[in-house]
C-alpha positions in Angstrom: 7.2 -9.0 -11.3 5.4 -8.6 -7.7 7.5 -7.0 -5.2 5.8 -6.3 -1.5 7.0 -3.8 1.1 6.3 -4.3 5.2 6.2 -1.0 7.1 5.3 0.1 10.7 1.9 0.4 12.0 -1.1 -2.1 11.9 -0.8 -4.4 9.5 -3.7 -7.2 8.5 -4.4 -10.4 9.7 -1.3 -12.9 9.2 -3.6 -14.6 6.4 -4.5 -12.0 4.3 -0.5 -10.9 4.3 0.0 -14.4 3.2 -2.2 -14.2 0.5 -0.9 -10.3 -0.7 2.5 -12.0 -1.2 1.6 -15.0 -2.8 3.8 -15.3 -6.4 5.9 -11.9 -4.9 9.3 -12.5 -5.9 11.1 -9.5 -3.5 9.9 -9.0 -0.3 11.0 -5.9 1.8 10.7 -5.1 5.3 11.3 -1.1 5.8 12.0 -1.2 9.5 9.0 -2.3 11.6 8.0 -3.7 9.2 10.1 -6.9 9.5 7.6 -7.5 12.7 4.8 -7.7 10.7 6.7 -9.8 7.7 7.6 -12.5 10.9 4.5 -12.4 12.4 3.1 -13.5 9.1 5.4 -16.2 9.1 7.4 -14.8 6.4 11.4 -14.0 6.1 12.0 -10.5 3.6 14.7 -10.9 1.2 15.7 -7.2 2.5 15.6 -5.0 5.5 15.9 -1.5 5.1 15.9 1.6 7.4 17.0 3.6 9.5 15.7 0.8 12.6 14.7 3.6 14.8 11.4 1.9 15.5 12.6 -1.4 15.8 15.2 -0.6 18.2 12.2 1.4 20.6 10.3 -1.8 20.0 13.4 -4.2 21.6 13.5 -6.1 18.3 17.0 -5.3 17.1 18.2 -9.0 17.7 15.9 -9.9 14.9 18.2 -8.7 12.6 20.9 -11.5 13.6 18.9 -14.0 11.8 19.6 -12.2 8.5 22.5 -11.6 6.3 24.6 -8.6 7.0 24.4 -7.5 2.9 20.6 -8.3 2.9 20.5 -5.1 5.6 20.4 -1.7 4.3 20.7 0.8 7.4 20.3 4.7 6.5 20.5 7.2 8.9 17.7 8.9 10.8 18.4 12.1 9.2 17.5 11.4 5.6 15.5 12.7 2.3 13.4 10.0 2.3 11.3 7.6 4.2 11.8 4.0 4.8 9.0 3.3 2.7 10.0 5.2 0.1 13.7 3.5 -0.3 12.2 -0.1 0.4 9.8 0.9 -3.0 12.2 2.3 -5.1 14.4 -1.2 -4.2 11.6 -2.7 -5.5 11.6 -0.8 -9.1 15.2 -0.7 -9.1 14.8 -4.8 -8.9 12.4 -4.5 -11.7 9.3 -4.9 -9.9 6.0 -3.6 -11.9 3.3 -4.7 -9.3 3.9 -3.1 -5.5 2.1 -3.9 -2.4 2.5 -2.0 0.6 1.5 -3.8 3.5 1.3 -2.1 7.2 0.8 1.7 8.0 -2.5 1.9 9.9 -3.1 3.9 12.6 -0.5 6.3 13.9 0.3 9.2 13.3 -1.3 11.2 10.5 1.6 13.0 9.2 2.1 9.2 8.3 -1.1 8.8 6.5 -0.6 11.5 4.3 2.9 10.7 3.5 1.7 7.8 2.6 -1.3 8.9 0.6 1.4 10.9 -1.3 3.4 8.4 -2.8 0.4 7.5 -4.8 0.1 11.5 -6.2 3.7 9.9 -8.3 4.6 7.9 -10.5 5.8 5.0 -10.3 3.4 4.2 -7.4 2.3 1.2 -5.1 -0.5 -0.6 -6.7 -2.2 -1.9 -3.5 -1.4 -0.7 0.2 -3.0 -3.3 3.2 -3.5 -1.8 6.3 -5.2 -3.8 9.7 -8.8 -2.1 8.2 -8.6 -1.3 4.7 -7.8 -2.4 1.5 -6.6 0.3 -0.9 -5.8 0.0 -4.5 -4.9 2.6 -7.0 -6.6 2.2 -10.4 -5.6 3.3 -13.4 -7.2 2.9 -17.0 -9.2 -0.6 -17.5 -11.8 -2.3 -15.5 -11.0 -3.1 -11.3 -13.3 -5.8 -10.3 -13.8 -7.0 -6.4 -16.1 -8.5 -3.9 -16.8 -6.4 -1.0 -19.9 -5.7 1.5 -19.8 -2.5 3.0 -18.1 0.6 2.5 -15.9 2.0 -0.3 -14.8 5.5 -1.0 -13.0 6.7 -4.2 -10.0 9.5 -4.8 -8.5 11.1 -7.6 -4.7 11.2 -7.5 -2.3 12.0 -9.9 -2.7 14.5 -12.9 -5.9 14.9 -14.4 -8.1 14.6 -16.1 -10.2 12.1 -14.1 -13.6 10.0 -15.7 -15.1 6.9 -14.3 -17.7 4.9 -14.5 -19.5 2.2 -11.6 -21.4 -1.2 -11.9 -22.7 -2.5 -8.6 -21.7 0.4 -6.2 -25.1 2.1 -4.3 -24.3 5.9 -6.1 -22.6 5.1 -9.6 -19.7 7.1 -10.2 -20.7 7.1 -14.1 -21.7 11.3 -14.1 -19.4 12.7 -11.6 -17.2 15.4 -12.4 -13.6 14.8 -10.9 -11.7 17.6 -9.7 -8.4 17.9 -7.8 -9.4 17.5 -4.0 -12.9 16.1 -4.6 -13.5 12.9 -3.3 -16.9 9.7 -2.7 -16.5 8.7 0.4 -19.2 6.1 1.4 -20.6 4.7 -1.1 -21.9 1.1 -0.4 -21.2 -2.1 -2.5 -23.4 -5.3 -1.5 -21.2 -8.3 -3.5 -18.9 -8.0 -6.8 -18.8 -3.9 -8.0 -16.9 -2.7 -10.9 -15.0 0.4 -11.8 -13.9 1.7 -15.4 -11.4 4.4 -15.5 -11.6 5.8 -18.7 -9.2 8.7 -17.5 -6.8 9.8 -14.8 -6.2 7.5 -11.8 -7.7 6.4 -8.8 -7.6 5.4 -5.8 -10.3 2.8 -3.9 -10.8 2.4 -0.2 -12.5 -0.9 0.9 -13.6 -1.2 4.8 -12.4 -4.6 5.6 
């Protein structure tokens, strides 16, 4: 079951949102994020958060259009991030597929807490940003159509083994090690990547 989560920061065009939620069955807005999920012309099924950034923003009379038990407020001063509760709503629902969509620019304590959740498990399996399109790969075969660049990150416990088709510098002989990373290599149509071990994740430049 598909479950997507809308967070703060830049989020893609309106029509590739559409398409990352098409067949989703829950969709979250953690915060800011219920900008983003309206400006894609999409209603969550939940808003979560604390609403600090909506209420800087002056969009606190968005909520008004939703039901009062489909809003979960937390208080600032919390364990977790908004993100982190809308995803675990998401599991808790039963969701095995999770899209994060939002989170680009800002701040870079951000970015890394972000990065983070996919060290875990369970983890997103796709996070959408205004620039990038990140997936996290675990064993089988990821196929996609790209031109330009893509980088590639262990995460997770290791140990880590790929293998490439259709990337400029194959991934087939590199030895994987915790903080190691390819950043820049260059795909020109449909690539391929085999994990044999570990997991993965794959940056695509929009």
């Amino acid at each position: 079951m598909k479950g997507v989560v809308f967070i703060g920061g830049n989020a893609p065009k309106s029509s590739v949102s559409r398409k990352a939620v098409k067949n989703a069955r829950i969709i979250v807005a953690a915060d800011a994020g219920l900008i983003a999920a309206e400006e894609a012309g999409l209603q969550p099924d939940w808003i979560m958060g604390d609403m600090d950034s909506l209420d800087t923003r002056g969009a606190m009379a968005r909520l008004h259009n939703y039901r009062c038990d489909r809003i979960l407020r937390y208080p600032m001063d919390k364990d977790y991030t908004d993100t982190e509760l809308a995803l675990s709503l998401l599991w808790d629902k039963g969701c095995d597929e999770t899209i994060i969509i939002g989170g680009g620019g800002g701040r870079i304590d951000h970015i890394f807490a972000l990065h983070a959740l996919f060290e875990r498990e369970p983890c997103p399996n796709q996070w959408l940003t205004d620039k990038e399109d990140i997936f996290c790969l675990k064993e089988g075969v990821f196929s996609c159509e790209a031109r330009g660049l893509v980088s590639v990150f262990p995460v997770g416990q290791g140990p880590w083994q790929a293998k490439s088709e259709g990337l400029k510098w194959p991934l087939d002989h590199v030895v994987w090690r915790r903080g190691f990373f390819g950043i820049s290599n260059v795909a020109d149509g449909l690539f391929s990547i085999s994990v044999m071990y570990g997991k993965f994740l794959v940056v695509i430049v929009r």
